[in-house]
MMTF fields as JSON, N, C-alpha, C and O atoms, coordinates in Angstrom:
{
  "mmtfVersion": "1.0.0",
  "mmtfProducer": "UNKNOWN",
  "numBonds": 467,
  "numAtoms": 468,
  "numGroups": 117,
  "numChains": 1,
  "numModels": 1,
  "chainsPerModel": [1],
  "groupsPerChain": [117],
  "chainIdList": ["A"],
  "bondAtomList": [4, 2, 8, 6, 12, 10, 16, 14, 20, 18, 24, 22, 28, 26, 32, 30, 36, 34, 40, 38, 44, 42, 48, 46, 52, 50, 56, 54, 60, 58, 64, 62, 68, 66, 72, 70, 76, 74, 80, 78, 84, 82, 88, 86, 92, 90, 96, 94, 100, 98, 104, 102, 108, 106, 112, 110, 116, 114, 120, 118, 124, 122, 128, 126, 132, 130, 136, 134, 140, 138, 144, 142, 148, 146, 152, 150, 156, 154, 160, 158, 164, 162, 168, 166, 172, 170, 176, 174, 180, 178, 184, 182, 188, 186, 192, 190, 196, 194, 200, 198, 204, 202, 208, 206, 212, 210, 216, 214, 220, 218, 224, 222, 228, 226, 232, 230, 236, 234, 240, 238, 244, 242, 248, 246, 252, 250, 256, 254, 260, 258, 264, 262, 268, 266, 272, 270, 276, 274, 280, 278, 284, 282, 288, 286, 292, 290, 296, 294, 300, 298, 304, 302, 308, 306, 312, 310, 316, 314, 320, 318, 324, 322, 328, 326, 332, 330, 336, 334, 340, 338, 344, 342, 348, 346, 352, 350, 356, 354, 360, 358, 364, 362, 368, 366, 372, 370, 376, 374, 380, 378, 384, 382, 388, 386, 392, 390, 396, 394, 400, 398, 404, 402, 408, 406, 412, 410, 416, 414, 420, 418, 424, 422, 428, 426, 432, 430, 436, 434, 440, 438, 444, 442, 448, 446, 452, 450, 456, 454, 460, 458, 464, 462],
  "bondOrderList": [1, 1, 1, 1, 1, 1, 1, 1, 1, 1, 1, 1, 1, 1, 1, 1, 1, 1, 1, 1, 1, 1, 1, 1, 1, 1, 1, 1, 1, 1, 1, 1, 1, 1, 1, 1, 1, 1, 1, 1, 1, 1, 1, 1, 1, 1, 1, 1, 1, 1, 1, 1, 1, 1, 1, 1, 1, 1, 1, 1, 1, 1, 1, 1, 1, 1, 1, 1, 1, 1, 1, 1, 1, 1, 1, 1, 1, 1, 1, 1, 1, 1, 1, 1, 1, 1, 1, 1, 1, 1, 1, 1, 1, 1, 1, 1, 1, 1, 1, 1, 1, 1, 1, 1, 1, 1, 1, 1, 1, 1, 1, 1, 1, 1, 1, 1],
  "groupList": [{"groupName": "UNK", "atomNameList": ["N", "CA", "C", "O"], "elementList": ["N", "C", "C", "O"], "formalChargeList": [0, 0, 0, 0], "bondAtomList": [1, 0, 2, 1, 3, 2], "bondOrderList": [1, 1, 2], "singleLetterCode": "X", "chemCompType": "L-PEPTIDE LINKING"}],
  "groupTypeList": [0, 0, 0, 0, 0, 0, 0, 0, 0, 0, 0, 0, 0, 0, 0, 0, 0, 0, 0, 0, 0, 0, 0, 0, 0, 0, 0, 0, 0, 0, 0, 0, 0, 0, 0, 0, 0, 0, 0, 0, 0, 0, 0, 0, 0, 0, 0, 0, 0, 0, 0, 0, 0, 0, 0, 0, 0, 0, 0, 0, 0, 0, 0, 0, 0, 0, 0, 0, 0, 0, 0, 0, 0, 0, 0, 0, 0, 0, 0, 0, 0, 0, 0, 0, 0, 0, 0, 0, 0, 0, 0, 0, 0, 0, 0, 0, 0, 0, 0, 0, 0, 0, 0, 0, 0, 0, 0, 0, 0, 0, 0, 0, 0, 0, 0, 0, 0],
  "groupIdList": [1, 2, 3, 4, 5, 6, 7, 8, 9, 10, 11, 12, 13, 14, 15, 16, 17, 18, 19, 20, 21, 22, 23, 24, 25, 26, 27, 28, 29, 30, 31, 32, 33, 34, 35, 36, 37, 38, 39, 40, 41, 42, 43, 44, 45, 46, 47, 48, 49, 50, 51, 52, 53, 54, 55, 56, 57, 58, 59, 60, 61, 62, 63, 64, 65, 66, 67, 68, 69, 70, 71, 72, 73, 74, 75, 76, 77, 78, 79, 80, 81, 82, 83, 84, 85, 86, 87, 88, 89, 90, 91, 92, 93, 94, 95, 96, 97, 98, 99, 100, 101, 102, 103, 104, 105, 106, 107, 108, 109, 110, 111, 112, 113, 114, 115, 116, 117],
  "secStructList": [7, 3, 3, 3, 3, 3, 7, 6, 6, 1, 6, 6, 2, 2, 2, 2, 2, 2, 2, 2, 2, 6, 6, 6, 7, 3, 3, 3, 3, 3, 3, 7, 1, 1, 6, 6, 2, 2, 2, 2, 2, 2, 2, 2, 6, 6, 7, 7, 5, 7, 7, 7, 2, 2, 2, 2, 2, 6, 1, 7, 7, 1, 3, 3, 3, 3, 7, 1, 7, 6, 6, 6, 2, 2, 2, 2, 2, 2, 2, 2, 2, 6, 1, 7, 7, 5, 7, 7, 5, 7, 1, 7, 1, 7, 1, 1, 1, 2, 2, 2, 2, 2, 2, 2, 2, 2, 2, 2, 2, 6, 6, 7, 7, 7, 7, 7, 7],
  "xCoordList": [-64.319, -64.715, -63.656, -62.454, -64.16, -63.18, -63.232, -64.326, -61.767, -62.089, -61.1, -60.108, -61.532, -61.075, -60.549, -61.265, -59.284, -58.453, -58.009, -56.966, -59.598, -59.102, -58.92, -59.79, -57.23, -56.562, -55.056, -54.616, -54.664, -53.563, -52.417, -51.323, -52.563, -51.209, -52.176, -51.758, -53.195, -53.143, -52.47, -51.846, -52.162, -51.097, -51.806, -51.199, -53.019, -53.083, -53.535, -54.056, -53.399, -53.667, -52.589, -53.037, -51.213, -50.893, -51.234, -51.156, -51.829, -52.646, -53.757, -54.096, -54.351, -56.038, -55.681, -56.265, -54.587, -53.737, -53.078, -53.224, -52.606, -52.613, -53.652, -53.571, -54.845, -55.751, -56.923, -57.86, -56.292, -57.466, -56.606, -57.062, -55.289, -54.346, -54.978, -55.274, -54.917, -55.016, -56.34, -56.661, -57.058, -58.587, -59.026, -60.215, -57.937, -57.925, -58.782, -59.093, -58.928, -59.814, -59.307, -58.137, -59.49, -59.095, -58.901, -59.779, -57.332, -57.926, -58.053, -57.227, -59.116, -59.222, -59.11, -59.597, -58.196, -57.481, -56.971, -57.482, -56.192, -55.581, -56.129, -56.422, -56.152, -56.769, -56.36, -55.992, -56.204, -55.672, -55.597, -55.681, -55.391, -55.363, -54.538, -54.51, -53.669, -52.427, -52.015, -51.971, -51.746, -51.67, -50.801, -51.091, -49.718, -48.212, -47.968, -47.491, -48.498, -48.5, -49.797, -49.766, -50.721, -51.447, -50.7, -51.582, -49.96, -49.09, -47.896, -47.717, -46.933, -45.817, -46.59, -45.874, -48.163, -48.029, -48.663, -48.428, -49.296, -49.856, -48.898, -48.868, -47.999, -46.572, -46.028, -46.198, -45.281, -45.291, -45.701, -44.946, -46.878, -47.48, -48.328, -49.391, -47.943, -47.962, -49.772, -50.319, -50.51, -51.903, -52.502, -52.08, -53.826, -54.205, -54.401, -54.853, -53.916, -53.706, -55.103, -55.175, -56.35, -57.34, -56.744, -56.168, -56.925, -56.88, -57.912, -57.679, -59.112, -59.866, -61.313, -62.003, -61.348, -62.214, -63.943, -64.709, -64.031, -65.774, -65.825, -66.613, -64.375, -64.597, -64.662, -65.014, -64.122, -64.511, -66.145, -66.669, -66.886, -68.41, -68.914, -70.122, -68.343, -69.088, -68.629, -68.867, -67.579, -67.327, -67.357, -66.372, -68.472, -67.949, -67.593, -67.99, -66.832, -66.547, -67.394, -68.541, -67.11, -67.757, -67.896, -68.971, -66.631, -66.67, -65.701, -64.747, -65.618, -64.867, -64.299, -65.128, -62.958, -62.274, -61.636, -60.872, -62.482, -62.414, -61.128, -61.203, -60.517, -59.759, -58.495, -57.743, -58.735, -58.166, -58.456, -59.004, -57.969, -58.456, -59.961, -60.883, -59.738, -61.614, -62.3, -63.413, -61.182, -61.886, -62.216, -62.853, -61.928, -62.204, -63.256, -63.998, -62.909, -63.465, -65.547, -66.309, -65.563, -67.128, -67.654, -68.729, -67.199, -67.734, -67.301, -68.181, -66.586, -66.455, -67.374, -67.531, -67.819, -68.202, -69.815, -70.381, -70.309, -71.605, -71.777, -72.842, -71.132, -70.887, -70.708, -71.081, -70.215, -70.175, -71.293, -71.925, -71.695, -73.391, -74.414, -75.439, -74.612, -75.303, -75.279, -76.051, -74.086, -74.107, -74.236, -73.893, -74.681, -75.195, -73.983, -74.259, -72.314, -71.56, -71.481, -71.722, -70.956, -70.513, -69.289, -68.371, -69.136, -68.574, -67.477, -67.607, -66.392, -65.749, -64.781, -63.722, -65.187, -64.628, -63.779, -64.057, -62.486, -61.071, -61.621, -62.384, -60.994, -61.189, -59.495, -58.754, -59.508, -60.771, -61.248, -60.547, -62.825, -63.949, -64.374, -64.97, -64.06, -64.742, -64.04, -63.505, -64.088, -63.693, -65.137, -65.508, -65.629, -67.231, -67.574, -66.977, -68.668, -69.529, -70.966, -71.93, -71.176, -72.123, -71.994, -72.995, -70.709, -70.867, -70.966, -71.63, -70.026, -70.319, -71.776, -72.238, -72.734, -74.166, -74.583, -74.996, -74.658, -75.188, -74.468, -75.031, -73.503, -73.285, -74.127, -74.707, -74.182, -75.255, -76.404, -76.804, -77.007, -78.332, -78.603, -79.57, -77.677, -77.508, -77.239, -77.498, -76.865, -76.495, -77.436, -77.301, -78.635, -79.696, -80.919, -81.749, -80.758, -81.648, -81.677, -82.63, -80.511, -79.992, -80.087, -79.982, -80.313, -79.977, -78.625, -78.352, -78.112, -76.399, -75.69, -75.982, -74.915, -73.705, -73.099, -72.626, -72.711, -70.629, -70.496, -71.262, -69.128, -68.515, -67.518, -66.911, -67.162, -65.859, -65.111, -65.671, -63.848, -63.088, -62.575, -61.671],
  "yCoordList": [60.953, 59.56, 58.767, 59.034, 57.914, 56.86, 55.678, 55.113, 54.83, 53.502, 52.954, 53.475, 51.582, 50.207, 49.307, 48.452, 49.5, 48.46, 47.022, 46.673, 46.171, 44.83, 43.711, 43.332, 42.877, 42.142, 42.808, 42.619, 43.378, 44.217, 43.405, 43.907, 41.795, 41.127, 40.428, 39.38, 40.932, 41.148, 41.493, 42.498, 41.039, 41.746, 42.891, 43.556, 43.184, 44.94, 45.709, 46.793, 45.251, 46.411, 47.991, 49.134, 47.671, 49.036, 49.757, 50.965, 49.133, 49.738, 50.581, 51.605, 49.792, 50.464, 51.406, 52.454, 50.886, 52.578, 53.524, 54.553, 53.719, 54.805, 55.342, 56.535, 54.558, 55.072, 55.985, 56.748, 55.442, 56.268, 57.45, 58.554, 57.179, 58.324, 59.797, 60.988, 58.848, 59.908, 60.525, 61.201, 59.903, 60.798, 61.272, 61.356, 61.588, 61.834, 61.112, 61.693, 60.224, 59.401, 59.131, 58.845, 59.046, 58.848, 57.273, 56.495, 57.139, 55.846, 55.553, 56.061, 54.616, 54.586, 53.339, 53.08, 52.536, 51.158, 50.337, 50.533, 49.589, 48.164, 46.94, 46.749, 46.569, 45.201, 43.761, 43.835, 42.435, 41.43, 40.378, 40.6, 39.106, 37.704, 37.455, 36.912, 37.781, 37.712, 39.2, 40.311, 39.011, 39.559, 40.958, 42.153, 40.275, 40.758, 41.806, 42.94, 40.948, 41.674, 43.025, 43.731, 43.315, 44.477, 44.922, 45.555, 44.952, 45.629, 46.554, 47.757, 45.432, 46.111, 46.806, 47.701, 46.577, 47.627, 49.061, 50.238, 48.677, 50.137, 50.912, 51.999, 50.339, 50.955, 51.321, 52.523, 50.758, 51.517, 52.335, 52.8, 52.753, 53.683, 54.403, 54.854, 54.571, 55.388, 55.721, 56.824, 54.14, 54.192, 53.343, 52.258, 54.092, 52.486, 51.29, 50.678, 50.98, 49.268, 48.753, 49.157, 47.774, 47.331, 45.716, 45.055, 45.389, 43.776, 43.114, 41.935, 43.449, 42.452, 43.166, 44.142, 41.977, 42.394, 42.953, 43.556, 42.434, 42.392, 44.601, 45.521, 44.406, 45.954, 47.226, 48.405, 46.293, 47.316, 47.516, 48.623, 46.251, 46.547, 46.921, 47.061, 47.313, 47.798, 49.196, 49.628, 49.975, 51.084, 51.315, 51.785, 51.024, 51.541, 52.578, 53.737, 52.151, 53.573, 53.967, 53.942, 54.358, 54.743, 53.995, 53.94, 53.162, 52.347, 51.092, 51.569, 49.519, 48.422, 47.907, 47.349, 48.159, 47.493, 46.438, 46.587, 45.121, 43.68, 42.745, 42.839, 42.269, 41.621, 40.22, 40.313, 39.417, 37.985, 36.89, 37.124, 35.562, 34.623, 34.084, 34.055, 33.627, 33.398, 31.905, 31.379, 31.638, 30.815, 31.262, 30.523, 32.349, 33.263, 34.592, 35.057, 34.941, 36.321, 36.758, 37.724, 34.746, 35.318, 35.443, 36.039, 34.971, 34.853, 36.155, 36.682, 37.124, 38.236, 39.457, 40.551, 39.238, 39.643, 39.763, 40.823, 39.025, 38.487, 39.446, 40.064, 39.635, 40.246, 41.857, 42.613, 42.235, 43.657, 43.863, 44.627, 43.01, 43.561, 43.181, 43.707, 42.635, 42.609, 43.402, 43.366, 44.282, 45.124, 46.264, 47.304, 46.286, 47.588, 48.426, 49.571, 48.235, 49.283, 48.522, 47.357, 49.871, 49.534, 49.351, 50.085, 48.149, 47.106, 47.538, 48.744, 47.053, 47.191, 45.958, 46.014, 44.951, 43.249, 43.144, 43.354, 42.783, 42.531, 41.122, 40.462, 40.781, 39.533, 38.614, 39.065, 37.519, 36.577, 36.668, 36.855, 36.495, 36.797, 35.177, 34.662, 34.793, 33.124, 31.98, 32.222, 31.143, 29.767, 29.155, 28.007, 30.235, 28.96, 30.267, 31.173, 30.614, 31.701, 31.02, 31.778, 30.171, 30.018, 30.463, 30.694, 30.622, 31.853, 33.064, 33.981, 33.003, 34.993, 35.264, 36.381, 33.911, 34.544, 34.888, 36.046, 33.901, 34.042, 35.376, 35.68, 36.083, 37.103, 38.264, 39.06, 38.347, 38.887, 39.423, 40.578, 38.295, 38.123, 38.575, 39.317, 38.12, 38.85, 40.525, 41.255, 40.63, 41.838, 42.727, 43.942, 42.037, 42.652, 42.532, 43.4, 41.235, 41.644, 43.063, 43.708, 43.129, 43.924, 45.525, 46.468, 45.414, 46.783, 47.072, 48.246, 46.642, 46.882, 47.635, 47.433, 48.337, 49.026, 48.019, 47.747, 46.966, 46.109, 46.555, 46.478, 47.075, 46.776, 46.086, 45.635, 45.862, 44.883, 45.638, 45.959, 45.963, 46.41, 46.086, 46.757],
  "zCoordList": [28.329, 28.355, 29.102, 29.11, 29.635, 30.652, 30.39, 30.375, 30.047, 29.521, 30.181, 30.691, 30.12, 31.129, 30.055, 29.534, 29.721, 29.082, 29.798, 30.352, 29.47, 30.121, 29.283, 28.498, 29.494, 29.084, 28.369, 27.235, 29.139, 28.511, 28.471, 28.727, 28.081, 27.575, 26.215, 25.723, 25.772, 24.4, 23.558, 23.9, 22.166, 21.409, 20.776, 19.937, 21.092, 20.696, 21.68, 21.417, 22.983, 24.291, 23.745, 23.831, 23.232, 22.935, 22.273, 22.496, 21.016, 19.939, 20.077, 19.484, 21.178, 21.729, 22.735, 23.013, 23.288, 24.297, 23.562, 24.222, 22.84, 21.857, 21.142, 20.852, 20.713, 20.305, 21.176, 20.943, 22.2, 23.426, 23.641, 23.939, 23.474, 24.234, 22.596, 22.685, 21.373, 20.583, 20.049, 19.072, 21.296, 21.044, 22.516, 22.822, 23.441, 24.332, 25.759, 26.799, 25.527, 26.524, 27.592, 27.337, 28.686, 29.792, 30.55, 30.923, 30.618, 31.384, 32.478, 33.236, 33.108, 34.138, 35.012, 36.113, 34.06, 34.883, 33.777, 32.675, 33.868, 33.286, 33.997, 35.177, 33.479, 33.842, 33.552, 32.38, 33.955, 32.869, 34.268, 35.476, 33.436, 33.951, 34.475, 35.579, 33.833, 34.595, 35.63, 35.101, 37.088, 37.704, 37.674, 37.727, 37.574, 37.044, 35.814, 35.787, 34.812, 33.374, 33.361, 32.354, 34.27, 34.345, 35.635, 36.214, 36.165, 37.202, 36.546, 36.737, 35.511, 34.961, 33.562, 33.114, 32.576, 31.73, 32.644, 32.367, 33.489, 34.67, 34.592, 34.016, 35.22, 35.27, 34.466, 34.265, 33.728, 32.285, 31.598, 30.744, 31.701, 31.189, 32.058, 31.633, 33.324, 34.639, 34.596, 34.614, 34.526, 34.617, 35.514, 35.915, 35.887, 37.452, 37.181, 36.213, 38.376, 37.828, 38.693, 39.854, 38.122, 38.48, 38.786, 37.922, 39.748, 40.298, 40.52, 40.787, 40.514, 40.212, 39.583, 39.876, 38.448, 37.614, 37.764, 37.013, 39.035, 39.364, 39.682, 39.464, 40.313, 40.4, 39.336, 39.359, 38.41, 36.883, 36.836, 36.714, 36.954, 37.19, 37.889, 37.702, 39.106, 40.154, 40.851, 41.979, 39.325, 39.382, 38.086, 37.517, 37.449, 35.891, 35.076, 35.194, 34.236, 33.065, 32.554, 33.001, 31.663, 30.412, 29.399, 28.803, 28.967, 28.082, 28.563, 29.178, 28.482, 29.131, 27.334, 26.616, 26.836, 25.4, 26.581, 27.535, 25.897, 26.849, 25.635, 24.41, 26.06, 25.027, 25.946, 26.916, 25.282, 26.481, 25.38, 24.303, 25.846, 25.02, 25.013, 25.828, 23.547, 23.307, 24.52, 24.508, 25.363, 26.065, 27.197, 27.947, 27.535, 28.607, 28.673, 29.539, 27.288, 27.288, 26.981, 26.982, 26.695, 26.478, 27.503, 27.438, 28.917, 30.669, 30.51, 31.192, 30.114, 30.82, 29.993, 30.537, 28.965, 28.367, 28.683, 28.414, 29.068, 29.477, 30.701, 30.692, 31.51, 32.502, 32.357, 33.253, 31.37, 30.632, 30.682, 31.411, 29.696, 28.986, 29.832, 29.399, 30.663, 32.092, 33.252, 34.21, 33.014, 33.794, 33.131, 33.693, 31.999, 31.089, 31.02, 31.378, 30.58, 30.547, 29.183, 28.866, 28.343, 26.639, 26.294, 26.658, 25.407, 25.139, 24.347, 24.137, 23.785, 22.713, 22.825, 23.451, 22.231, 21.812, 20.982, 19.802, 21.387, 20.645, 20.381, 21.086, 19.067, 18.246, 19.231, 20.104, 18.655, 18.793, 20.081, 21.076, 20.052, 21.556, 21.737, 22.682, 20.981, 21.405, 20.508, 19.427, 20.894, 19.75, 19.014, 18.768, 18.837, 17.808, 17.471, 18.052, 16.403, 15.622, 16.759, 16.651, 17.46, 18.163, 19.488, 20.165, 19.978, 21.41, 21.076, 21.559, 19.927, 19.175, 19.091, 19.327, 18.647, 18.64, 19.636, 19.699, 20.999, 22.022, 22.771, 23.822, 22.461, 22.819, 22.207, 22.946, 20.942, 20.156, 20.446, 20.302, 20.956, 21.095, 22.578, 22.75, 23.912, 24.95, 25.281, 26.238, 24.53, 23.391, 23.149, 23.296, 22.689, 21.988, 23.249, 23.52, 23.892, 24.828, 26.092, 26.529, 26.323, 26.681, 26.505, 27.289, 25.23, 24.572, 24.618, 24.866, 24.52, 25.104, 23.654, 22.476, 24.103, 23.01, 22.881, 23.984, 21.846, 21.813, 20.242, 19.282, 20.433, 19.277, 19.001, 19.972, 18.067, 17.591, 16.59, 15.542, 16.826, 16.225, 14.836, 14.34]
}
């Protein structure tokens, strides 16, 4: 399995990189808002570094663990599940229980895989 750790200046991008490392998953980019900070953890942990995000969708994994602030992450999220790759949503995903729905429900139209950790 191949996964796309995007927002890796989350405070649990290491958490979810160890957890992939300890079920053997493969990664297949870093990703993040900040330019810099998915350059030096790439590096760090001697993994590809992705610079822009549209190309995670238009090379997808297997699975996209999306994680950033909730004022950002429901636009990117929307975009996951529209492009039919499966989800895995680091909290917080939004500032209201009313974008969390409309993700939901996009979600469901979709048929889409998301989970939330």
């Amino acid at each position: 399995m191949k996964i796309v750790l995007a927002g890796s200046s989350h405070w649990h991008a290491e958490m979810h990189l160890d957890a992939a490392h300890s079920c053997g998953t493969e990664i297949a980019g870093i990703w993040d808002e900040d330019a810099e900070h998915a350059r030096a953890f790439a590096a760090r942990h001697h993994l590809p570094l992705i610079t822009d995000f549209a190309k995670i969708l238009s090379s997808p994994p297997d699975v996209i663990l999306l994680m950033g602030h909730p004022s950002t992450v429901p636009a990117r999220a929307r975009a996951v599940i529209g492009a039919g790759i499966p989800l895995i949503l680091e909290k917080p995903a939004a500032s209201s229980t009313g974008v969390l729905a409309a993700l939901r429900d996009l979600a469901r139209q979709h048929q889409a895989f998301v989970s939330v950790p």
